[in-house]
C-alpha positions in Angstrom: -28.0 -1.3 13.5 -31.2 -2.3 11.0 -32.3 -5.6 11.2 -30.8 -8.2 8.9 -32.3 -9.2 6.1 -32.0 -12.9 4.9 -30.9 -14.2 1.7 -30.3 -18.2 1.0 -29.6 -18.7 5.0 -27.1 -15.0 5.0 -28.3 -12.4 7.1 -27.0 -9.6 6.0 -27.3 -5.7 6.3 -30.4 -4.6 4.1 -28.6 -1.2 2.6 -25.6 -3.6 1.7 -27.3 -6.3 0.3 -29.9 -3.4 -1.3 -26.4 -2.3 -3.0 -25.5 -5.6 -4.2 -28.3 -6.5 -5.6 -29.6 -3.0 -7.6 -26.0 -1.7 -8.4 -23.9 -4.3 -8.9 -25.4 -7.4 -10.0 -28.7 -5.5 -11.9 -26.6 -4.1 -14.3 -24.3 -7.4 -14.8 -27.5 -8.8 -15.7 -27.0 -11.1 -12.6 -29.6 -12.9 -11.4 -30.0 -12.1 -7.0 -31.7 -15.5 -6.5 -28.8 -17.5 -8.0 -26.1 -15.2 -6.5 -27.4 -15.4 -3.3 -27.1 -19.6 -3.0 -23.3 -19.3 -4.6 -22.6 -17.1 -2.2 -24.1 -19.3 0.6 -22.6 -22.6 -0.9 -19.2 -20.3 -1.0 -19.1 -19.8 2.0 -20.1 -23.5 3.1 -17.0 -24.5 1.5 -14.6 -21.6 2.4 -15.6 -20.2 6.1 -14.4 -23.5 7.6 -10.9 -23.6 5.8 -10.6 -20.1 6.4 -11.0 -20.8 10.4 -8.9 -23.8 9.5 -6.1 -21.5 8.6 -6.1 -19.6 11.7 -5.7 -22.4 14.4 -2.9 -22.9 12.4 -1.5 -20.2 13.3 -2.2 -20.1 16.4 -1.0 -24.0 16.7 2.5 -23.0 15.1 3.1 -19.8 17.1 2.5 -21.7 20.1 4.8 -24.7 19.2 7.4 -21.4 18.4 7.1 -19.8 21.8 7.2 -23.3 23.5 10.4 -23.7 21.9 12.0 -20.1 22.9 11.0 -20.8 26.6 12.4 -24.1 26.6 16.0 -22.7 25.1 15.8 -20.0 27.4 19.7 -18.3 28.4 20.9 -20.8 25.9 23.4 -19.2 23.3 20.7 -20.0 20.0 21.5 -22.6 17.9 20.6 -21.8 14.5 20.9 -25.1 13.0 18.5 -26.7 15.6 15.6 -23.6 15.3 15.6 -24.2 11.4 15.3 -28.1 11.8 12.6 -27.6 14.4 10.9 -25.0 11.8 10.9 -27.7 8.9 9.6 -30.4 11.5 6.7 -28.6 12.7 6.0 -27.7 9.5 6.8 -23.8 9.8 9.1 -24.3 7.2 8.2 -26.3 3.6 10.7 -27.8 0.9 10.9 -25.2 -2.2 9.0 -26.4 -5.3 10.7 -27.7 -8.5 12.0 -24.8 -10.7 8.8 -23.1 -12.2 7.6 -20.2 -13.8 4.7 -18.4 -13.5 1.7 -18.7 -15.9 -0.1 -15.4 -15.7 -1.6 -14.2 -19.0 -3.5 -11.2 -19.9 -1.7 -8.8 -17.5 -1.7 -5.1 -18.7 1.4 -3.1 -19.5 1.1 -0.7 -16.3 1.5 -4.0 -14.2 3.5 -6.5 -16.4 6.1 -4.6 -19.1 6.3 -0.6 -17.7 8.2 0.6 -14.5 7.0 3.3 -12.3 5.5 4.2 -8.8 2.5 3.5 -7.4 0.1 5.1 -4.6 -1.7 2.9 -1.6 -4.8 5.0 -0.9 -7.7 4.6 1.5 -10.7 3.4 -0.3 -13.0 5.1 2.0 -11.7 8.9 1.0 -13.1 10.0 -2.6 -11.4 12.9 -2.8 -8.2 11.0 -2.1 -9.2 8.0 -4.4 -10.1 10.4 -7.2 -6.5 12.3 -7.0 -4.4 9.0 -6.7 -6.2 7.8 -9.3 -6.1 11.2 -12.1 -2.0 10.9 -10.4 -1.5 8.6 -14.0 0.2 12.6 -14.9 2.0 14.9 -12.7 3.1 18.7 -13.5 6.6 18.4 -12.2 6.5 22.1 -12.1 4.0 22.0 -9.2 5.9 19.4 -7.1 9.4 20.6 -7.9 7.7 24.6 -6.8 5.7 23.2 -4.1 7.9 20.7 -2.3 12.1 21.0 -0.8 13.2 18.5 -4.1 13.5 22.0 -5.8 17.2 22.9 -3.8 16.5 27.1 -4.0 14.6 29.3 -1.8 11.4 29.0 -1.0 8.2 30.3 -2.7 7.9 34.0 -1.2 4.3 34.5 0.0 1.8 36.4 -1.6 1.3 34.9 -4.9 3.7 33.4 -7.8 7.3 33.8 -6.6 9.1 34.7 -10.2 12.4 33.8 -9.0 11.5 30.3 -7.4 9.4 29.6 -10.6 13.1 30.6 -13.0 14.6 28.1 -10.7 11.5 25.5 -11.4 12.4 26.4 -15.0 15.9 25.9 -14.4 15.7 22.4 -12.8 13.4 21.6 -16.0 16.0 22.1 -18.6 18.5 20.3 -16.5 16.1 17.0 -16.4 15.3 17.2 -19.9 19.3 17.2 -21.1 19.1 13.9 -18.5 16.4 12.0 -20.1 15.7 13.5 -23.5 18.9 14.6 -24.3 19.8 17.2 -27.6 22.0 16.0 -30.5 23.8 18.9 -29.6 23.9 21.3 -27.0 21.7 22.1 -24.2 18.1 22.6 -23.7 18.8 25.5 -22.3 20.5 27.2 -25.3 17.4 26.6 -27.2 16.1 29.9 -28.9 12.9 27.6 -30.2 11.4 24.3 -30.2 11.4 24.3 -34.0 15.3 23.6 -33.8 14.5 20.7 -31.3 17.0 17.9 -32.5 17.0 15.0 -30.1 20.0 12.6 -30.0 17.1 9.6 -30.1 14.5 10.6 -32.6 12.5 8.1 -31.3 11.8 9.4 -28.2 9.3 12.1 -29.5 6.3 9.9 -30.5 4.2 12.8 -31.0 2.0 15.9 -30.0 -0.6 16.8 -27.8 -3.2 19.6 -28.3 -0.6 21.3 -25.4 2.6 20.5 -26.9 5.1 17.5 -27.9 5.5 14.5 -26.5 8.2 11.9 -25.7 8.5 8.9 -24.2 12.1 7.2 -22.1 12.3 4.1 -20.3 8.5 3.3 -21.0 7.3 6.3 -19.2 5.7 9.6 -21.4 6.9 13.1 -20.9 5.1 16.1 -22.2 6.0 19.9 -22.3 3.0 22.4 -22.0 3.9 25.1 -24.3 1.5 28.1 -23.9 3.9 31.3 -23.9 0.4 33.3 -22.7 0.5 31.4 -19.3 1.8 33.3 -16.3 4.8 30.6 -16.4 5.4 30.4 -20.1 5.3 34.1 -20.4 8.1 34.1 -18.4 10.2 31.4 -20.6 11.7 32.3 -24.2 10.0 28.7 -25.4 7.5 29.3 -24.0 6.9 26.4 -21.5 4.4 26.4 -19.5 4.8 23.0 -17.6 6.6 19.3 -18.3 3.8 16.8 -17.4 5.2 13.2 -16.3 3.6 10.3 -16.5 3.6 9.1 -13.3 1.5 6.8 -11.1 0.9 4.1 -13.1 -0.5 1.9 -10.8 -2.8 2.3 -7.6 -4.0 0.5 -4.8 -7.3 1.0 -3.6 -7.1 0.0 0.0 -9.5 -1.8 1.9 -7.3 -2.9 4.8 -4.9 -0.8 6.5 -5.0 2.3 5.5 -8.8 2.6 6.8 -10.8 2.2 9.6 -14.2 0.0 8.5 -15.5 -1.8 11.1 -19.3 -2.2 10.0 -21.8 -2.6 7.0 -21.6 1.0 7.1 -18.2 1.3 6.4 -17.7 -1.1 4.2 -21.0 0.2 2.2 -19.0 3.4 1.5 -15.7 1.4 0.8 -17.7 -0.9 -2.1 -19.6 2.2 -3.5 -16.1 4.4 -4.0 -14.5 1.3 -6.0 -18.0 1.0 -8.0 -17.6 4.8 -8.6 -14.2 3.7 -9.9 -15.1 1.1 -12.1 -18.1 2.7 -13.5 -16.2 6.0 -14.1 -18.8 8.1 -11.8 -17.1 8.8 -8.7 -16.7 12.5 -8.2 -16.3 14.8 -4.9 -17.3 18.3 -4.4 -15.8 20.0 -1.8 -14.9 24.1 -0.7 -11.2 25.0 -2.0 -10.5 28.8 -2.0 -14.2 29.7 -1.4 -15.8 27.9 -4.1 -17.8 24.7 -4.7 -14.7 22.3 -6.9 -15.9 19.1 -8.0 -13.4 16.4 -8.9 -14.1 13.6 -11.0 -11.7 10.9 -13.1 -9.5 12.4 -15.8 -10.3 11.6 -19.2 -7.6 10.0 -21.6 -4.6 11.5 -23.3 -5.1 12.3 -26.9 -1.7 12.7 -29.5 -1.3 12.6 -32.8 1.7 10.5 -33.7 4.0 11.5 -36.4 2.3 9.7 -38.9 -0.6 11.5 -38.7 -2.7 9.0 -36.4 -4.6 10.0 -33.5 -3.8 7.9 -30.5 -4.7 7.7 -26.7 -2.6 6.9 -23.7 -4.2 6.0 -20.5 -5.4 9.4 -18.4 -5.7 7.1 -15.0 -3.9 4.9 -12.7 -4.3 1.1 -13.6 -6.4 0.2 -10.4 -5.8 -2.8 -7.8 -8.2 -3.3 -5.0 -6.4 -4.4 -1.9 -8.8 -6.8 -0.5 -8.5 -7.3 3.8 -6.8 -10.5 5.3 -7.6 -13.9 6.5 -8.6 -12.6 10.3 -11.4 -9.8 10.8 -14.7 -10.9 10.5 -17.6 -8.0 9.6 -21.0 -7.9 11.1 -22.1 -6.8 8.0 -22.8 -10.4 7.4 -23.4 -13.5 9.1 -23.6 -17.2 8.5 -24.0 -20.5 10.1 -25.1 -17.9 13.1 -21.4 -16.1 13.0 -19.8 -12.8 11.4 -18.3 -14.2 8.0 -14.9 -13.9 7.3 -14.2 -10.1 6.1 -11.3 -11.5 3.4 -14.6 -13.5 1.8 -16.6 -10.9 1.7 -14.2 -8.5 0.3 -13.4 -11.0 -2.7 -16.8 -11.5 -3.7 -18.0 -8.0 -3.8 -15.4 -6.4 -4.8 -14.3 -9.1 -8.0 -18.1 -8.6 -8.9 -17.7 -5.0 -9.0 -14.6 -5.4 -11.1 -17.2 -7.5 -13.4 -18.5 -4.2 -14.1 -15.2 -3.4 -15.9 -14.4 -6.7 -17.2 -18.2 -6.8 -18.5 -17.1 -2.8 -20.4 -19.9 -1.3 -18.3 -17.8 1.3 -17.1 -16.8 5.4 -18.6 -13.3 4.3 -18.9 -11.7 1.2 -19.0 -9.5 0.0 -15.9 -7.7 -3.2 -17.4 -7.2 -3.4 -21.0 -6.5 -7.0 -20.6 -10.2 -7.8 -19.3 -8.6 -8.8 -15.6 -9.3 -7.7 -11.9 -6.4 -6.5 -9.8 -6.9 -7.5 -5.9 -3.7 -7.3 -3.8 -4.3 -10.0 -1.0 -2.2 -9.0 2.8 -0.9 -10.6 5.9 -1.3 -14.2 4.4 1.0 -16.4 5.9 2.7 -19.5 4.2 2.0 -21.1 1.3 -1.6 -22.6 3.0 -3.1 -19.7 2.8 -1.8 -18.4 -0.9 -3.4 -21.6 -1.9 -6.8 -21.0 0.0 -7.0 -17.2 -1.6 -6.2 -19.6 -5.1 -9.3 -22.0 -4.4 -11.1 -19.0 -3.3 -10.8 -16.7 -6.2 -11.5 -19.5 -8.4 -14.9 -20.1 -6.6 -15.5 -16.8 -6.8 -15.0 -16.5 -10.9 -17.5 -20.0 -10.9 -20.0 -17.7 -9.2 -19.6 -14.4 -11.0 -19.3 -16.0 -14.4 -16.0 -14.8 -15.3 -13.3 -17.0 -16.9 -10.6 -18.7 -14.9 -7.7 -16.4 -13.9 -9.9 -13.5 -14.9 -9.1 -12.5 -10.9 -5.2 -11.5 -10.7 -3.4 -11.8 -7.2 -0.9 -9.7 -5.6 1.1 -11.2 -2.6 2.0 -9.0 0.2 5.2 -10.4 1.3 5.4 -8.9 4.8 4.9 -12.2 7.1 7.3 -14.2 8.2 6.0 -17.4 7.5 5.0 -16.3 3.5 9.2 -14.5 3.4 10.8 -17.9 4.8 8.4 -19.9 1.6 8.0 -17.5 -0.4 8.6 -19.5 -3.8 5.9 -21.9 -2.8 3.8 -19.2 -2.1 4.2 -18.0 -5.6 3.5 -21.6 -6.6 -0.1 -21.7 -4.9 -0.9 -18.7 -7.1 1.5 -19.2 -10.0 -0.9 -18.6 -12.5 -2.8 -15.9 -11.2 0.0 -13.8 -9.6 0.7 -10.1 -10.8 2.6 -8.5 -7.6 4.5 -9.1 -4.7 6.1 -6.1 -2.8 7.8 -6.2 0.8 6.4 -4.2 3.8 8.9 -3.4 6.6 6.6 -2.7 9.5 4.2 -5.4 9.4 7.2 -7.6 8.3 9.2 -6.3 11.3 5.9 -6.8 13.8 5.5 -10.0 12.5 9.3 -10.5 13.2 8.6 -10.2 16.8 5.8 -11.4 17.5 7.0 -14.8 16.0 9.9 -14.5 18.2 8.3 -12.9 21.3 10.4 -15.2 23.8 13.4 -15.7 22.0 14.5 -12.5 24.1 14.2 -8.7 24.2 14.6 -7.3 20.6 16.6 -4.8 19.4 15.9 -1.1 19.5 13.3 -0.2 16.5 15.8 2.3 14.6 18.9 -0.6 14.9 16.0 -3.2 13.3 17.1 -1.8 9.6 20.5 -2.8 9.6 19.6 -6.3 10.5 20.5 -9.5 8.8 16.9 -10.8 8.6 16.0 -7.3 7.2 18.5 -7.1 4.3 18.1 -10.7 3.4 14.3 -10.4 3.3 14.4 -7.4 1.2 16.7 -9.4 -1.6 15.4 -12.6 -1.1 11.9 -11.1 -2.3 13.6 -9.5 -5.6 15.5 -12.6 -6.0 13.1 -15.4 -5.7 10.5 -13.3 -7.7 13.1 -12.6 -10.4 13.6 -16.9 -10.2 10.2 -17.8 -11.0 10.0 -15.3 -13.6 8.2 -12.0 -12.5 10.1 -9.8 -14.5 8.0 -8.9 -17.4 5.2 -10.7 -16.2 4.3 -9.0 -12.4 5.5 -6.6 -10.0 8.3 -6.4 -8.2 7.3 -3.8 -5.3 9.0 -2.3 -2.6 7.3 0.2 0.1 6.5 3.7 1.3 8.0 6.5 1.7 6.5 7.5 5.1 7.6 11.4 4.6 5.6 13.1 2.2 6.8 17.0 3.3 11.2 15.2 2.6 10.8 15.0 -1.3 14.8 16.2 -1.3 15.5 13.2 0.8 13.2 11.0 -1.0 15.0 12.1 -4.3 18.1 10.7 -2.9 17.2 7.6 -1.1 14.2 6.1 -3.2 16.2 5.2 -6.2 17.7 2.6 -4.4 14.3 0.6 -4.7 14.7 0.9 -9.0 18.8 -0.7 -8.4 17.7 -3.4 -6.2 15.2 -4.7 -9.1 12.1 -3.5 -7.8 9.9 -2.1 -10.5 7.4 -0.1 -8.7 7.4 1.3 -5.4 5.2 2.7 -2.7 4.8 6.7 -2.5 2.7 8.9 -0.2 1.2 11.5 -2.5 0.6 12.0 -6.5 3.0 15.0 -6.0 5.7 12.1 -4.8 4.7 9.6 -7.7 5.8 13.0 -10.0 9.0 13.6 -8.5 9.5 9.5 -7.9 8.7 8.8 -12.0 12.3 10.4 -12.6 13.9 7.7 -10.9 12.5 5.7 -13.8 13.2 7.9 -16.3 17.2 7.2 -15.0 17.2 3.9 -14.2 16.0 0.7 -16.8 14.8 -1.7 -13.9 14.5 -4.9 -16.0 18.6 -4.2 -17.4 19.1 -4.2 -13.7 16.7 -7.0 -12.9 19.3 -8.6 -15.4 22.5 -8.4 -13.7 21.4 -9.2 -10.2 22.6 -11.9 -7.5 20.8 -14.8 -6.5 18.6 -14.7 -3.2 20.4 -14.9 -0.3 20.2 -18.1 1.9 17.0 -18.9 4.0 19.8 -18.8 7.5 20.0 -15.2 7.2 15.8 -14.7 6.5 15.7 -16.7 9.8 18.4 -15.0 12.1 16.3 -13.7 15.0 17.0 -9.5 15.6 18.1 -10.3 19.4 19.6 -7.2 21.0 22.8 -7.7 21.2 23.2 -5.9 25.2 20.6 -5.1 27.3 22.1 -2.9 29.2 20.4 0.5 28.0 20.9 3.3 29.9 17.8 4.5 31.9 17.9 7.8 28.7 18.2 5.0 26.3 15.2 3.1 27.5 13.3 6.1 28.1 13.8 7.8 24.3 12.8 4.4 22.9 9.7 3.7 25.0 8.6 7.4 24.2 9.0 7.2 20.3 6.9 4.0 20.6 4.0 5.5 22.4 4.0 8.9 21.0 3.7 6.9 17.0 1.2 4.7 19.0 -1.3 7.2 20.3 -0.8 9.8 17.7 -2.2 6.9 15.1 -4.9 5.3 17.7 -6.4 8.4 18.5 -7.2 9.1 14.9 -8.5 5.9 14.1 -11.0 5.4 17.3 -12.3 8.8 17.5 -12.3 9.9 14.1 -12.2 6.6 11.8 -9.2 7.9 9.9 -6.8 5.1 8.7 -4.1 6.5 7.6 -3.4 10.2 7.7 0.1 12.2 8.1 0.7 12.1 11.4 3.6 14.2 13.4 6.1 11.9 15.0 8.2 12.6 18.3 10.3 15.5 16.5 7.0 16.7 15.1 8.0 15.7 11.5 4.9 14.6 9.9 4.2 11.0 8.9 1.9 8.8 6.7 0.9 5.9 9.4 -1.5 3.2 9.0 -1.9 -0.1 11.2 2.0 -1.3 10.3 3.3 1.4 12.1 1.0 0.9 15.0 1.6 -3.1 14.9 5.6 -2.6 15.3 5.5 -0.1 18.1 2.8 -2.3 20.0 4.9 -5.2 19.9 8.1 -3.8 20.6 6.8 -2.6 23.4 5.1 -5.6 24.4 8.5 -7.5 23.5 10.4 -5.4 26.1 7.5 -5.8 28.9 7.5 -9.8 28.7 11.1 -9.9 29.0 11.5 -7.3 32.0 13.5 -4.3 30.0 10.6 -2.1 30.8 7.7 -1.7 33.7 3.8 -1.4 33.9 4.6 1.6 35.5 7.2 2.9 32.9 4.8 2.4 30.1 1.9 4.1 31.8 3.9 7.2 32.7 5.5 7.5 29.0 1.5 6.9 27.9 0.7 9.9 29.8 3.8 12.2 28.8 3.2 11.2 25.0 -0.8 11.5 25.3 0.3 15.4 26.7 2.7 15.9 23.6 -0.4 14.3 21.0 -2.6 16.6 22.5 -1.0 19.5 21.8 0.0 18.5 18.0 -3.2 18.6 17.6 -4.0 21.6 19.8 -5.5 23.2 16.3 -8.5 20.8 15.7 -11.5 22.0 16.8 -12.9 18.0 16.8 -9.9 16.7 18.5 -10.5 15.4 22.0 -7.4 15.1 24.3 -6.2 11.8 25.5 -5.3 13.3 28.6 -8.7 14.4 29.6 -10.2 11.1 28.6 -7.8 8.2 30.2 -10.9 6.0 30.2 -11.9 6.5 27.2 -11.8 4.5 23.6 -8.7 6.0 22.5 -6.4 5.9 25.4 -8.1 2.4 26.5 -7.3 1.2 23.1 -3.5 2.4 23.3 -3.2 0.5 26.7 -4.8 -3.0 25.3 -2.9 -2.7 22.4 0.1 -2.8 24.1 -0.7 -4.7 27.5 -2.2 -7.5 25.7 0.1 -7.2 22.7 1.8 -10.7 23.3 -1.9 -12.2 23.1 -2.7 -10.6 20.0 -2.9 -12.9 16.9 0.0 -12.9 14.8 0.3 -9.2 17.3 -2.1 -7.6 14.8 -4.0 -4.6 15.8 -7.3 -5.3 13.7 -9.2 -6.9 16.6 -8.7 -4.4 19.5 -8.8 -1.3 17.0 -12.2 -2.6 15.5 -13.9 -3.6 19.0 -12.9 0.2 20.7 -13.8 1.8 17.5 -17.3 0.2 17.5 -17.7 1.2 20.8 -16.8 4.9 19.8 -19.5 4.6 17.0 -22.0 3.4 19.4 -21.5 5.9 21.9 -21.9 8.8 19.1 
């Protein structure tokens, strides 16, 4: 680690602070002097509330399990726990009816429906292709992925028959969403005699071929009859291209693993690259040097004659970390600062960059900056990230409200208050989305000696779960979201079951949600036709009110404990097996979130909400007798066998088995051993200090 260098009383990392001040306030025109003091005074003002904020946690968790323990083997009494929840303060009154304020929101995020990717920020590669994801060939994902219900692609090149099935499935989607006047698309002997029931869906052409637009969301064919594909079709289509991703989050939190200036050095320069337009990745594909870089815009003429653009990128959030982790990238008042402050202030002054129209291409249109804000809890802390962002703005220069919000609903404290968490940041919020893992850890960890909780797999048909999950869409429909914000609802953790997804995902669109979470840009394609068959805000419409707070706050007890010895044994192994499968990535090779293969070898996308369930279910069941030191340690070792050989095939894999005493397998055991200890049972602290040992060993 180099030595710090000092600015206005920070110490800080001399390559970050070297970054700050030569690429990102330089060309703002930003003088370093006069940032440096904000950011000191900033800090003054926000490092103790932030540490404030914590104890508070800690003080109400503790008043929580105080409680449990002193009701223990009582039958619970609902009415009592909510009355002690309001008393303590756990629980606030709901705010006089209101509606939000937020102005200058773009389209993407405010009055269009459609998925949107979560991707780690660290990852250029994966950056640049969730943010180019804005289009999708549906040919590629519908050829490439089991959503296409035919025989697979023989080897050896371009399968003709899969591909007149691709073609097939093509025609059958456009008489769905673009339907003919008369007849079908696939009696058409030439696009000339096109004749669409809605004229107004075709709003123009591209160089490539017409284009349309349903539900919001653009469609355009490819027609090149000279192509390998088009050659093969009598219209010679090469390819529909859907509009797809129109959002993205660029994640920060827990899809990565930064733990040091070093990380987040590469995690501020990638956004930069974003907002400047510059970030590209060269890497070996096929046996050549490919370089990727952002996709330009869409150009079409319109029938009128004008020439128009659409968007050729993802509308980009930056998902900012939460309250807890600090970074030693920085210190003040002799202590790491707050990693949630830092995050702000860098990354809203590297949004300047786009607000200030320094940038290639435009992000927001709207001259705002898009940070999604996690794991706050209550309406406290909404109102801190409020006060904060609005110090922030004082120090960058930018107007008030310039900074937009996005409220990860996925603690309990923020689901049980969530209207007057929308109040705090009523006229800055642009998003709130449910999370069922971290939701679900922070279900147990609030409840940790209420009893042993249910099995994992029997936690989705929960009362808490389902109210959650509409009290979300319900409350945010209340206080006037739709139009105005997002509506989100989360991954898809499978990205190799797009047939499955197909089925199950549009049930996000018809409970009200108008975006949702998906793995891949080849998901977002084959998720965007959800849109194209559902109208979310005509739903949004017609939907019940939230349901009542009681069922929020029923605790998921299990309802027997009498599991059989199999019954323990294939729940404690599906813990551990998810557990170390994700920690061993994470410690020894600093990925966040990867597809990883779970017990039945069925691959994954797991980041730190996965791990946080498993960890505390696991700790849940320890505390309250259902399982044994020894029992865990023997499934640790069993699992750490089966992990090692999923990943038998990489050559910079090291085994957990051969290495009990190392990082990984040390951090697996802490994780779980010391889960009940664990702040809100959050993994950040004992991930971060075993990977920083990792990195200092080499």
């Amino acid at each position: 680690m180099p030595d710090y260098v000092t600015r206005a009383g920070i110490e800080a990392d001399p390559r970050l602070a070297e970054f700050i001040e030569n690429e990102v306030l330089a060309p703002l025109g930003r003088d370093a002097g006069t940032f440096w003091e904000g950011f000191a005074e900033l800090l003054g003002a926000f490092a103790p509330r932030n540490r404030a904020l914590l104890d508070k946690r800690e003080e109400l968790q503790a008043k929580i399990d105080a409680w449990h323990t002193e009701h223990a083997g009582r039958s619970h009494d609902a009415k009592a726990y909510r009355s002690f929840l309001e008393e303590i303060g756990y629980l606030v009154p709901e705010p006089a009816k209101f509606t939000i304020g937020t102005e200058n929101v773009d389209a993407e995020i405010a009055t269009m429906a459609g998925p949107q990717l979560v991707v780690p920020i660290l990852n250029a590669r994966f950056l640049l292709n969730a943010a180019n994801a804005r289009w999708g060939s549906l040919y590629d994902a519908l050829y490439g992925t089991d959503a296409l219900d035919a025989p697979p692609a023989r080897p050896g090149g371009y399968d003709q028959d899969r591909g007149a099935a691709v073609i097939a499935r093509g025609r059958e989607l456009l008489d769905e969403i673009l339907p003919l006047a008369d007849g079908s698309w696939a009696d058409l002997a030439s696009l000339d005699e096109m004749n669409l029931r809605d004229p107004s869906q075709r709003v123009g052409k591209t160089q490539r071929g017409p284009l349309f637009r349903n539900n919001g969301l653009h469609i355009e064919l490819v027609v090149d009859p000279d192509s390998q594909v088009g050659s093969t079709d009598r219209l010679g289509i090469a390819d529909i291209v859907m509009e797809a991703a129109l959002t993205t989050i660029a994640d920060c939190e827990d899809s990565v693993a930064a733990v040091d200036a070093e990380d987040k050095l590469v995690a501020y320069r990638n956004w930069l690259g974003i907002m400047r337009g510059d970030l590209a990745e060269s890497f070996e594909k096929g046996g050549r040097t490919v370089t990727r870089e952002l996709a330009d815009d869409v150009r079409f003429t319109d029938a009128g004659g004008t020439r128009l653009t659409l968007p050729g990128r993802s509308l980009m959030f930056v998902r900012n970390v939460g309250h807890l982790m600090t970074n030693p990238a920085m210190h003040w008042d002799g202590k790491e600062i707050p990693e949630g402050i830092l995050d702000a202030v860098v990354t809203s002054a590297i949004g300047a960059h786009d607000v200030a129209g320094l940038g290639k291409y435009g992000n927001s249109r709207c001259g705002s900056i898009y940070i999604v804000k996690p794991k706050m809890h209550g309406p406290e802390e909404c109102a801190f990230t409020n006060d904060l962002f609005d110090a922030v703005e004082d120090l960058l220069g930018l107007p008030r409200h310039t900074i937009k919000v996005g409220v990860m609903d996925e603690e309990r404290r923020t689901s049980a208050n969530l209207g007057a968490c929308i109040h705090a940041v009523k006229d800055r919020i642009v998003f709130i989305n449910t999370g069922f893992l971290d939701r679900t850890g922070d279900e147990i960890h609030t409840s940790m000696r209420a009893g042993p909780m249910k099995r994992k797999g029997e936690m989705k048909s929960s009362a808490w779960l389902n109210a959650y999950e509409a009290r979300n869409v319900g409350i945010g429909l209340a206080h006037g979201l739709s139009g105005r914000a997002q509506i989100g609802k989360g991954m898809w953790a499978a990205p190799d079951l797009m047939g499955q997804m197909m089925i199950d995902k549009i049930g996000h669109l018809r409970a009200g949600a108008n975006t949702a979470w998906v793995p891949s840009p080849t998901a977002a394609t084959l998720h965007a036709i959800h849109y194209h068959r559902e109208d979310v805000f005509e739903i949004q419409k017609g939907l019940p009110d939230a349901a009542k707070l009681d069922e929020l706050l029923t605790i998921p007890l299990a309802d027997r404990t009498n599991w059989s010895d199999e019954e323990i044994r294939e729940e404690l192994d599906n813990n551990c097996q998810g557990l170390l499968g994700y920690v061993v990535r994470w410690i020894d090779a600093g990925v966040g979130c990867s597809k990883v293969p779970d017990i039945n070898d069925v691959g994954l996308m797991e980041d730190r909400a996965t791990l946080r369930i498993s960890s505390q279910h696991i700790a849940n069941w320890l505390l309250h007798g259902v399982i044994s030191e020894e029992q865990v340690m023997d499934s640790l070792r069993r699992m750490a066998a089966k992990v090692d050989e999923q990943n038998a095939g990489d050559p910079f894999y090291e085994p957990l088995l051969e290495n009990e005493n190392g990082p990984a397998f040390s951090a697996a055991k802490d994780l779980i051993f010391k889960g009940v200890e664990q702040p809100s049972g959050y993994t950040e602290p004992l991930l971060h200090e075993w990977r920083r040992k990792k990195k200092t060993a080499g």
